[in-house]
Phi, psi and omega in degrees: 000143184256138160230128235247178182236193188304318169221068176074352225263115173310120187272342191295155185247137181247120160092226175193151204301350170266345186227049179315064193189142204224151173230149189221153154250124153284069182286118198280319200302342199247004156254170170287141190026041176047049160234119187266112191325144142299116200226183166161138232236181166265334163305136169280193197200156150200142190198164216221120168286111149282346177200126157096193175203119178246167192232130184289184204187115167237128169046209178313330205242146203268133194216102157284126180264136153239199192288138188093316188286188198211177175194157185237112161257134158279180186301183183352072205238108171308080179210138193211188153189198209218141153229169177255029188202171166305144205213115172267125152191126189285122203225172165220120184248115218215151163288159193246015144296346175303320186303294209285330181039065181075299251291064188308296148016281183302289203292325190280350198266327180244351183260320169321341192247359186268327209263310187259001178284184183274005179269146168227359149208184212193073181291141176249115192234145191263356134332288218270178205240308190269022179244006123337318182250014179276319213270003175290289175291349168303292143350300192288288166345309197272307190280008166279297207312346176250022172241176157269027164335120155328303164298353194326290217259026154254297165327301192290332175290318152342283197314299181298317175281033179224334185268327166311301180309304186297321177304321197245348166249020148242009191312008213224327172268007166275146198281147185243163198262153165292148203237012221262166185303318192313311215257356162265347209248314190285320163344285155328294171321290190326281227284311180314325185285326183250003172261328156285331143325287178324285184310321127352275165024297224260008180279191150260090164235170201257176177283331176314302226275332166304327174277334187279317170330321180216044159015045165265152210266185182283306215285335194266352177274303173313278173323315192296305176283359175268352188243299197270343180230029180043034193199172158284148157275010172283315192314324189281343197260001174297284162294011133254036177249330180260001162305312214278292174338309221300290211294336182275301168333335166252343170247324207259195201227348209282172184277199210272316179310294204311307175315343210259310170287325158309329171278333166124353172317110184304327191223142180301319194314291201296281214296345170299289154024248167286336166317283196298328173292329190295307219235355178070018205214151153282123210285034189261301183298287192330275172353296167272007164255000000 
């Protein structure tokens, strides 16, 4: 589970203010129904199917991934995705002061137009040859970041400004978001609306009270989560009270009730339940596996 803030916005620190940048393995088996929530961060992305194949959800548009392929998400970028079988994918998420390493120059001549421009992603396929050689130094990227290397962080910064250099002088093949009032507008909501989710989850809540949050009507709330997460919002808060569930279930001690009252769950019975349609196992068998 990715978890967010007051507007959707990813609450997790990727790296550390002196080395800004985290590298993840994604395993889908280990979300409800291999779906990785919509979220979005200040941090850029880049991330690689090493197994399986998933579809990415960028703003309104759906961007199929297979195995080997690669995708680039820009900064505060509305995005998640799903797959329908196990998906192995390794990403990275980094500030995008990194590139510039201070270099002001640098940042405002090459990073800056990339960052404030109308693009939000970039499919990478190892067809085309220089997004071949992205998803080449991505792969190199990843095993510094997992190794001890001496040189790591110098290497890795190396590695990242040489995938940047492609990115802006091909910056003209990336798909760009609609920029219209409709669609910042709906945008916007979507985020108010999941930000009282997060905050919320362990309460009881309606869909009003969830619509009341971006002081939107039921019906306009609706249209909002069927247009930016495909799904309702009782439906999204539900997967994230089993997300949330998942993850206490594997890490705490507390028992199956307690995890259950913790999530917002009314009954253990209902939360057995939607467990097992989420995850196919009960949460007691997750425990004892």
């Amino acid at each position: 589970m990715v978890v967010t803030d007051e507007q959707m916005k990813e609450m997790a620190t990727h790296g550390s203010r002196q080395f800004p940048i985290e590298y993840y393995v994604d395993d889908t088996a280990q979300f409800s129904n291999h779906c990785i929530n919509r979220h979005w961060h200040d941090e850029v992305e880049f991330a690689f199917i090493q197994e399986g194949h998933a579809d990415y959800w960028i703003g309104e548009k759906s961007v199929p991934l297979s195995e080997g392929d690669g995708i680039f998400i820009n900064t505060r970028i509305i995005h998640g995705y799903k797959a329908s079988k196990r998906a192995i994918v390794p990403n990275i998420v980094f500030s995008p002061e990194l590139v510039s390493g201070g270099n002001q120059t640098v940042y405002q001549k090459f990073v800056q137009p990339l960052l404030y421009s109308s693009i939000s992603c970039l499919y990478l396929s190892s067809r085309i040859h220089w997004q071949e050689e992205i998803l080449q130094t991505l792969q190199t990227v990843f095993h510094l970041l997992n190794s001890g290397e001496e040189t790591k962080e110098i290497d890795v910064q190396i590695g990242i400004a040489s995938i940047w250099r492609s990115l802006y002088l091909h910056r003209h093949s990336c798909m760009e978001l609609p920029q219209t009032p409709s669609f910042l507008n709906t945008q916007a909501r979507l985020r108010m609306m999941l930000e009282y989710i997060y905050e919320n989850y362990r309460e009881k809540l309606c869909l009003m009270d969830i619509a009341s949050a971006a002081k939107v009507s039921k019906s306009e709330a609706l249209r909002c989560f069927k247009e930016g997460t495909d799904t309702s919002p009782v439906d999204y808060l539900i997967q994230f009270r089993l997300n949330k569930a998942r993850g206490l279930l594997l890490t705490t001690g507390n028992t199956v009730s307690e995890v259950a009252e913790m999530t917002g769950f009314e009954t253990v019975g209902y939360f057995d339940r939607m467990f097992k349609k989420a995850f196919g196992v009960t949460p007691k068998h997750l425990r004892m596996r």
